[in-house]
C-alpha positions as CSV (number, residue, x, y, z in Angstrom):
1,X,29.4,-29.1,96.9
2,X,29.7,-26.3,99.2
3,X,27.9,-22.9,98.8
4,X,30.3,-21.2,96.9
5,X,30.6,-23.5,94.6
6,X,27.1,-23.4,93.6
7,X,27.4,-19.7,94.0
8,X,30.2,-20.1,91.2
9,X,28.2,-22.9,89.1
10,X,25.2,-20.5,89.1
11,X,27.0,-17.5,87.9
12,X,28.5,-19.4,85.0
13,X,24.9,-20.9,84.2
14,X,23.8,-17.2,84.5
15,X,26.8,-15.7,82.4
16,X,25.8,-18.9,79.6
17,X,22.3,-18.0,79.7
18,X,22.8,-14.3,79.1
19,X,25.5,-15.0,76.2
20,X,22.9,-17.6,75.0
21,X,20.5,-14.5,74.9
22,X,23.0,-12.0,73.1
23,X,23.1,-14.8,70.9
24,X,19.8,-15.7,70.0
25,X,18.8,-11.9,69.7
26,X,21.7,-11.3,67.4
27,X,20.5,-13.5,65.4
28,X,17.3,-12.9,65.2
29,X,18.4,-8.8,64.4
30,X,20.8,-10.6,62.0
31,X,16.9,-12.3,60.5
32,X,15.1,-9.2,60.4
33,X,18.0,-7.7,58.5
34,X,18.1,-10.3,56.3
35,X,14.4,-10.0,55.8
36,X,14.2,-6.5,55.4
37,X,16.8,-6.7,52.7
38,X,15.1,-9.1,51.3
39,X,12.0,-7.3,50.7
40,X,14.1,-4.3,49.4
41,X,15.6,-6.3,46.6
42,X,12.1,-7.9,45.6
43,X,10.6,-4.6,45.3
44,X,13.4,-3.1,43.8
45,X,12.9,-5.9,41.4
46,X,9.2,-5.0,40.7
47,X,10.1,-1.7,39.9
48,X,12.7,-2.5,37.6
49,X,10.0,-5.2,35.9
50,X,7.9,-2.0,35.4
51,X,10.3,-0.1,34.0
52,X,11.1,-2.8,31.5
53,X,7.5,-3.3,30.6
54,X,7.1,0.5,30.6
55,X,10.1,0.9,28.5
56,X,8.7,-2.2,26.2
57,X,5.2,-1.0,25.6
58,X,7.2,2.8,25.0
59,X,9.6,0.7,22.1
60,X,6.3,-0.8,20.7
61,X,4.5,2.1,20.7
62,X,7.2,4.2,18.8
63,X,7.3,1.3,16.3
64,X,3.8,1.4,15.7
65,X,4.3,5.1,15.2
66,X,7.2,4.7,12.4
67,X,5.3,2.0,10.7
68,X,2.3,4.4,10.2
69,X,4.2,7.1,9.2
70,X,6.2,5.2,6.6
71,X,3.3,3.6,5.7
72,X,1.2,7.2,5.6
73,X,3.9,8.5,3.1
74,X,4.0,5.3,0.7
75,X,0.6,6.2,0.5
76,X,0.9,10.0,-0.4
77,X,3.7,8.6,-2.6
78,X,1.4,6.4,-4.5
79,X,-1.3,8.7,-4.7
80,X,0.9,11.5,-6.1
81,X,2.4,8.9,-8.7
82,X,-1.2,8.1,-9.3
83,X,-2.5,12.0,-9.9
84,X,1.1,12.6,-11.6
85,X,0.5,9.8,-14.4
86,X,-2.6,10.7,-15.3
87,X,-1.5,14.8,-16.1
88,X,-0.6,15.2,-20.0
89,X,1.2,18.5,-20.1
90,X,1.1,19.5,-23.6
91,X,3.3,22.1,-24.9
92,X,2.8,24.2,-28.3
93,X,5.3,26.6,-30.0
94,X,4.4,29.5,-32.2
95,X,6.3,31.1,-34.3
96,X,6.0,34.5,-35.0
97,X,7.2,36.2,-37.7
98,X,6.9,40.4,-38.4
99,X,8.2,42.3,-41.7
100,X,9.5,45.7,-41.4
101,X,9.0,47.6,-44.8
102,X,10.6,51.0,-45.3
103,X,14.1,52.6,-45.3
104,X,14.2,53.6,-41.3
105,X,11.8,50.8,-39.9
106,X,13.2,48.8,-37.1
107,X,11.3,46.9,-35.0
108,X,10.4,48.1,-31.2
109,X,9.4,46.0,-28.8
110,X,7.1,47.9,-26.0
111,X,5.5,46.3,-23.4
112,X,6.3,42.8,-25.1
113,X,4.8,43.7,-28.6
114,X,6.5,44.8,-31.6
115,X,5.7,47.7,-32.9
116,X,7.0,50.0,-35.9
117,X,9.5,53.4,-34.8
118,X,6.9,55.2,-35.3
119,X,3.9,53.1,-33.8
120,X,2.5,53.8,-30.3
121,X,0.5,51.6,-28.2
122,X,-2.8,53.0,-27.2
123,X,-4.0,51.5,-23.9
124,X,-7.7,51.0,-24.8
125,X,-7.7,47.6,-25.1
């Protein structure tokens, strides 16, 4: 083999070698990529797992919340029942009848008392 043989032979091993190179670091670019997306999706994971057992405990807690209150007013409810039935409301008419005697007696009510016409209520008691 003559020098420019090798000449050619040791450019090509050259041009391999530096394609091998491109190669290997677009790959390993391609690896940190892959990495790096990686580690975005797991933590965008996490976060979505806290939202989840934020939005969880939130659920819970409102639950808890509506229990108590329902229960709170059953209570009330029972309690008012409870007061209500033991209340006797007793009720007692009167009946009250007033005679007029004369000619020109009618009956005037003042004040909500019936008087006679000619009666007048005197404020003294």
């Amino acid at each position: 083999m003559d020098s420019m043989e090798q000449e050619i032979m040791d450019q090509a091993k050259q041009a391999g070698l530096e394609e091998n190179q491109a190669l290997c670091r677009l790959l390993l670019d391609l690896r940190r990529q892959d990495r790096e997306d990686i580690r975005a999706a797991l933590a965008a994971a996490e976060q979505a797992e806290k939202s989840a057992k934020a939005a969880r405990r939130e659920r819970r807690f409102a639950l808890a919340l509506a229990a108590l209150c329902l229960f709170a007013a059953l209570a009330a409810g029972a309690v008012f029942a409870a007061f209500a039935a033991g209340i006797t409301i007793e009720t007692e008419t009167t009946t009250t009848t007033q005679t007029v005697d004369g000619d020109d007696a009618t009956i005037n009510n003042v004040e909500g008392e019936q008087y006679n016409d000619n009666a007048t209520r005197e404020a003294g008691d």
